[in-house]
ZATIFI-193758 format. One record per residue (C-alpha): residue in three letters; x, y, z. Coordinates in steps of 0.001 Angstrom, whole numbers, plus 500000, padded with zeros to 6 digits. Each point is the difference from the previous one (the first is absolute). Layout:
<sites>
ALAXYZ
...
</sites>
This chain:
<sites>
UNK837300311857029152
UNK502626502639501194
UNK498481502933501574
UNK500522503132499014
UNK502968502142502004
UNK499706502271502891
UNK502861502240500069
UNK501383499929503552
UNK500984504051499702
UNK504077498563500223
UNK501249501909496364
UNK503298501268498858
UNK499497502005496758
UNK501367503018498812
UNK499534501724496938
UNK501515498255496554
UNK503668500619499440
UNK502115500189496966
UNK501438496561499246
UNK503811499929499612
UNK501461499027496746
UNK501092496832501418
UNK496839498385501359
UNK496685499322497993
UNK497691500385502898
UNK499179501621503304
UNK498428499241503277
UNK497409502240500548
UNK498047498615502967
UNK500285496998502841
UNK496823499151501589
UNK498488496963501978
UNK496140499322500274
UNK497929497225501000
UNK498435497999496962
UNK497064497638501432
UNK502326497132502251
UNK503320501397498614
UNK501832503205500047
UNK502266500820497622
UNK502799503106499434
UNK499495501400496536
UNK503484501461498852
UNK498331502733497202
UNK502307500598496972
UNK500395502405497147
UNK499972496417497624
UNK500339496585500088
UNK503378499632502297
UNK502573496742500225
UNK500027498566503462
UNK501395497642501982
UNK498985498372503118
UNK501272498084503227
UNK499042499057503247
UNK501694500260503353
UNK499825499259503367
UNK500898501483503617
UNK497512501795499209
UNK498232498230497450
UNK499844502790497059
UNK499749500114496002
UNK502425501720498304
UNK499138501668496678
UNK502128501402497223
UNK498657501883497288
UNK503228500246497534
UNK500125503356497425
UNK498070502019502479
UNK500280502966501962
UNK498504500836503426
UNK499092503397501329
UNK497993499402502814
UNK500827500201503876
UNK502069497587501275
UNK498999500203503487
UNK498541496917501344
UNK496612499383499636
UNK498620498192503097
UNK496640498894501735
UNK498326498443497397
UNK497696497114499808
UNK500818496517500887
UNK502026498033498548
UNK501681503497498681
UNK501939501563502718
UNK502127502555498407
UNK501301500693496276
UNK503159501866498798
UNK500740501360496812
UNK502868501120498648
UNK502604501328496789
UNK501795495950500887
UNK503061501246497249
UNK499772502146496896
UNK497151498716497616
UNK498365497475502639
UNK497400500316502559
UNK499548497922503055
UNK496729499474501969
UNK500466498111502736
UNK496699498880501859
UNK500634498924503700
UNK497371497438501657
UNK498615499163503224
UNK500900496225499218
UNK500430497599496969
UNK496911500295497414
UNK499082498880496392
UNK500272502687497228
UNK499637499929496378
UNK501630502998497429
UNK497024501254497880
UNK502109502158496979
UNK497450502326497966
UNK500360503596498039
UNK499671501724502912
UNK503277498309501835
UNK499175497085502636
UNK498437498808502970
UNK501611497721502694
UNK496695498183501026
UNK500473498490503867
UNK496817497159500342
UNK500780498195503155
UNK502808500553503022
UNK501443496601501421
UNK500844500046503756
UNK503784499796500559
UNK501546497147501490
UNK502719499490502919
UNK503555499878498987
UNK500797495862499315
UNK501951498629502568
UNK503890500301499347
UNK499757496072500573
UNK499158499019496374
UNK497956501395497601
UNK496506501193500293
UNK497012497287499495
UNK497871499465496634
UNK496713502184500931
UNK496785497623499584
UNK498473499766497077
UNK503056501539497752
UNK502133497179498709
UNK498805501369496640
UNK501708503390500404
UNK498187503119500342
UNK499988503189498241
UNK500567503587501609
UNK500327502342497247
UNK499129499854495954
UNK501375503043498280
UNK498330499768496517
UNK502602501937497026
UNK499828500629496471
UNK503189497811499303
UNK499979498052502880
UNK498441498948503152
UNK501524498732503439
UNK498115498409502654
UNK500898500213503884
UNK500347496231500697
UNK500500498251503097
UNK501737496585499695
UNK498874497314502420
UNK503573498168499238
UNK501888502656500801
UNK498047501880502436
UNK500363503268498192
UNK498592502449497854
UNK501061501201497147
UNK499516501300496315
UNK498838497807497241
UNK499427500370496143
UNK498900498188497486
UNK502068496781499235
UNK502103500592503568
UNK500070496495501981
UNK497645499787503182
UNK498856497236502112
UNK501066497492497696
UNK498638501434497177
UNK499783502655498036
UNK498038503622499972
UNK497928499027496968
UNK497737503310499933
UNK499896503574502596
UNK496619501868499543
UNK498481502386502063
UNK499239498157502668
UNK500964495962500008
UNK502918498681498904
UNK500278496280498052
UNK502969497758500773
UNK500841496951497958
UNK501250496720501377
UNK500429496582498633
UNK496823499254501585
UNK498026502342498256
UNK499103504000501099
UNK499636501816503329
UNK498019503038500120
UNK500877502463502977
UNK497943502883500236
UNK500671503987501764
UNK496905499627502044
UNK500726496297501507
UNK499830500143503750
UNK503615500779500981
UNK500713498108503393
UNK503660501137502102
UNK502610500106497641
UNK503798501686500454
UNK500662503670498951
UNK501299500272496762
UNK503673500240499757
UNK502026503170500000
UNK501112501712496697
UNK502178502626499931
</sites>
């Protein structure tokens, strides 16, 4: 189903370096290619890496960091990529973690695909941004999403988290397994749907649901 990738010529690579003592692997390459609908950055280790991930807004961008790793490549700004991609920065973030952050024209669903070879942040659809809610009160329930919608499934060995927004709340935030949502409960987080549990049975919400308006995620610092 997924095409195969076309390398979009944007590549930061150097030459394999000596990893320190202290971390287990190193970055080696950052790339970004289309792959059939999607595009995805591929983050190319010397092994399998830890990572963490987070999502942020103004401007919407994913945050990646690969813990136990060293990076050697340029950290000048990549920019002028391909949509939803606008620019991506990599950097030494403190001693024995690497941070990748990957800036975006606007908010879009992503899935973390973890294999030998280190990871790929896989963008498959951008969602048009909305107008700041009115100061008034609090922004309106989009149509069609008094379920809750999903942003963002990041799929880990030891555990998963899913980019959830709440249509009680009016936010979005991160879920795992067993956390409360909706009046519920996040029952099960695969690789793209996510299964609530109420006391009226199961909700299924799923990455590639249409995705009306909805506000910006909050801030994280």
């Amino acid at each position: 189903m997924r095409a195969a990738a076309v390398a979009l010529g944007v590549v930061l690579a150097v030459a394999p370096a000596v990893v320190a003592q202290d971390a287990t692997v190193s970055v080696r390459e950052v790339s970004v290619a289309r792959d059939g609908d999607a595009v995805a950055v591929r983050v190319t280790t010397s092994g399998r890496p830890r990572w963490r991930t987070q999502a942020l807004g103004d401007p919407f961008r994913v945050v990646v960091d690969l813990d136990g790793a060293t990076y050697r490549l340029p950290e000048t700004p990549t920019t002028a990529l391909v949509e939803p991609v606008r620019e991506i920065r990599g950097s030494q973030f403190r001693k024995g973690v690497v941070r990748v952050v990957i800036v975006l024209e606007g908010r879009a669903d992503f899935a973390v695909e973890p294999d030998e070879r280190g990871l790929r942040v896989v963008f498959t659809r951008a969602v048009a941004a909305r107008p700041e809610p009115s100061p008034s009160g609090p922004a309106p329930a989009p149509a069609g999403a008094t379920r809750g919608l999903v942003y963002g499934i990041v799929m880990r060995e030891e555990r998963s988290f899913a980019y959830l927004w709440d249509p009680a709340t009016r936010q979005t935030g991160v879920y795992k397994v067993g956390d409360a949502f909706a009046g519920g409960v996040v029952e099960t987080i695969e690789e793209r749907r996510v299964v609530i549990r109420g006391a009226d049975g199961t909700i299924e919400l799923k990455l590639d649901d249409p995705k009306p308006d909805a506000p910006t995620p909050p801030k994280k610092n």
